[in-house]
N, C-alpha and C positions, 0 to 999 in steps of 0.2 A: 314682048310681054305686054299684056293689057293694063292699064292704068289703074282697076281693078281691081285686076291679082296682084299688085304691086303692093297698093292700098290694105287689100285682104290680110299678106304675110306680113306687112310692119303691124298692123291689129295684133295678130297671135301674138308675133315676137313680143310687142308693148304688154298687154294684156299675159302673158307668162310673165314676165320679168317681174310684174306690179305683185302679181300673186305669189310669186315665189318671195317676198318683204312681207308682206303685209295680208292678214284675214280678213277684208275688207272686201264690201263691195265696190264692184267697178264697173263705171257705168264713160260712156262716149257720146259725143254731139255728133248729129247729124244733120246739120243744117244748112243751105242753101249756100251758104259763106265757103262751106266745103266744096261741094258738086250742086253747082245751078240748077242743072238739069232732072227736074221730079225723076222721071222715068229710071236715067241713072242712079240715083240715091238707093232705090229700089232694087236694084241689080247690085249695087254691092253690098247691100246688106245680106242677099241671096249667095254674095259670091264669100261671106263670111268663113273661115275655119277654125275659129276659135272666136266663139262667143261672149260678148259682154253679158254684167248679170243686169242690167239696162242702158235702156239708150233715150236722148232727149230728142222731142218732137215737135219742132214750133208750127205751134198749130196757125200762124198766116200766114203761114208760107204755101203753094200750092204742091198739093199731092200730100198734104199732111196723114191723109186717111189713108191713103197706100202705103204710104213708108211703114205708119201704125201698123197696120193689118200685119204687112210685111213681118214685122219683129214679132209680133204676138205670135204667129205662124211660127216660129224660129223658136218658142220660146223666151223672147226677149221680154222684158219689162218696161215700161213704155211710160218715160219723165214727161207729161205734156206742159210745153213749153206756152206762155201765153203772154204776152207784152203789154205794158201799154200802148196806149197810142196807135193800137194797130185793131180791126177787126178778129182777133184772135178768138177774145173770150166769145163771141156770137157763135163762130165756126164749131170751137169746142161745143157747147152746147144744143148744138144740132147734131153732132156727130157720132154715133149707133156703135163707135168704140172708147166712147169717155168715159163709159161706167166701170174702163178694162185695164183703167192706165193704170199704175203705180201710184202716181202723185201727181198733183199740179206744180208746176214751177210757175208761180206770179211773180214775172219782173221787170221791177220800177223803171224803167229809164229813163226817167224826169231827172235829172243829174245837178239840180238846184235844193239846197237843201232846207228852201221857205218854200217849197210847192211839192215837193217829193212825198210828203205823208198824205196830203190831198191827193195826188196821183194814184195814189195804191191804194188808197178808200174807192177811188172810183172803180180802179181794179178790180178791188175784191168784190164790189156793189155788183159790178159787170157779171163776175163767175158765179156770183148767187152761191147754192147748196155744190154746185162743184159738181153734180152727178156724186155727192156723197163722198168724194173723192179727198183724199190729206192735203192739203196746201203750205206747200214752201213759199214762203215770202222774203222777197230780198232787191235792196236796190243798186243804185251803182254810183261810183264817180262823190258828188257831192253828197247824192240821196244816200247812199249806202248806210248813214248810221240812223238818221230818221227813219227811214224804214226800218231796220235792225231792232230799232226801239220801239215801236209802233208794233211789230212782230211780235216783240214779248209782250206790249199789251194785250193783246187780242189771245196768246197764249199759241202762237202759230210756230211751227218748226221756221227757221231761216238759216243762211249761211253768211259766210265773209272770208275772203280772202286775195288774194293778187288779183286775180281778176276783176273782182268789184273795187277795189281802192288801194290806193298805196299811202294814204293817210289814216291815222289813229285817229277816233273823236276830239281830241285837243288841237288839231293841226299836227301833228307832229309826222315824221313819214316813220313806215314802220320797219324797222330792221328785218324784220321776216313774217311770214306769214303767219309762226306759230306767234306771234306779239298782235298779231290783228285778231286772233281767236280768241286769245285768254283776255281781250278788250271786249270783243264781242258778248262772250258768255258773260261779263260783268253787268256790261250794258242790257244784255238781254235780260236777266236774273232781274236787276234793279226794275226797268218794266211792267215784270211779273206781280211786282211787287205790289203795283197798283192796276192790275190786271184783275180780270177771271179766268175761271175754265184750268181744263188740261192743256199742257202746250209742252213742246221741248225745241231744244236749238239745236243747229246742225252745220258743221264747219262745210 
């Protein structure tokens, strides 16, 4: 059996199980860390039988705009993915399907938490108008709660959880993920506080 179709059936099987818990959207990475190979990415998204309700797209990675097309095609919803430090945000905004994504995912990976707010201003400078597009903002490692809070000022959706840190704002490590979100929303809210605009947070 091809490596694929392998990939394809544990998709469904994940993607039912999730849905059968929970009325949530569910969305999957699709990123080079996965399958190297553009071409492939592409093919199994093709070789898909039960579909996510989006999927992320890092836009500097090569074949971003195929894979994109790829999931639009499918109906998919299309997370574009944009880093710092990387040629991301340029590509995005040359690109004749960024008007089509879902949302932007801006993220920090400045992991210093005296450079990580700076980083994600250059970021956002970088993405400009977005192609009009919503932007998720969020950082990691050290940046994670600078940016988090920086998020609420600006009034931008962001997230947090295991994957971005295993520490709470105080140092402390976090028992679980749902103790990194109800920090989160605090932090973000407080933000707000001295913010403008519309904005919401997003675990």
């Amino acid at each position: 059996m091809r490596a694929g179709h392998v990939v394809a059936r544990v998709l469904a099987a994940t993607l039912r199980a999730i849905r059968a818990r929970v009325p949530v959207p569910v969305g999957v990475a699709t990123g080079a860390w996965a399958e190297p190979d553009p071409a492939a990415r592409v093919e199994r998204v093709r070789s898909w039988t039960v579909l996510p309700d989006h999927a992320s797209v890092d836009w500097h990675e090569p074949g971003a705009d195929e894979l994109a097309g790829a999931l639009l095609e499918r109906g998919v919803a299309v997370e574009a993915g944009v880093r710092s430090g990387t040629d991301g945000a340029a590509r995005f905004a040359r690109s004749p399907l960024a008007p089509r994504v879902l949302r932007v995912l801006a993220e920090v990976t400045d992991p210093d938490a005296a450079t990580a707010e700076e980083t994600a201003r250059a970021l956002l400078s970088a993405l400009g108008a977005a192609h009009g597009r919503p932007v998720l903002l969020h950082g990691e490692e050290g940046g994670a709660w600078p940016v988090l809070r920086l998020a609420g000022r600006l009034g931008l959706a962001t997230r947090i959880g295991l994957e971005d840190t295993l520490l709470l704002p105080d140092g402390r490590r976090a028992a679980s993920n749902a103790e990194l979100v109800t920090a989160a929303l605090a932090l973000w809210r407080a933000g707000r506080q001295g913010g403008s605009g519309a904005g919401r947070a997003a675990s």
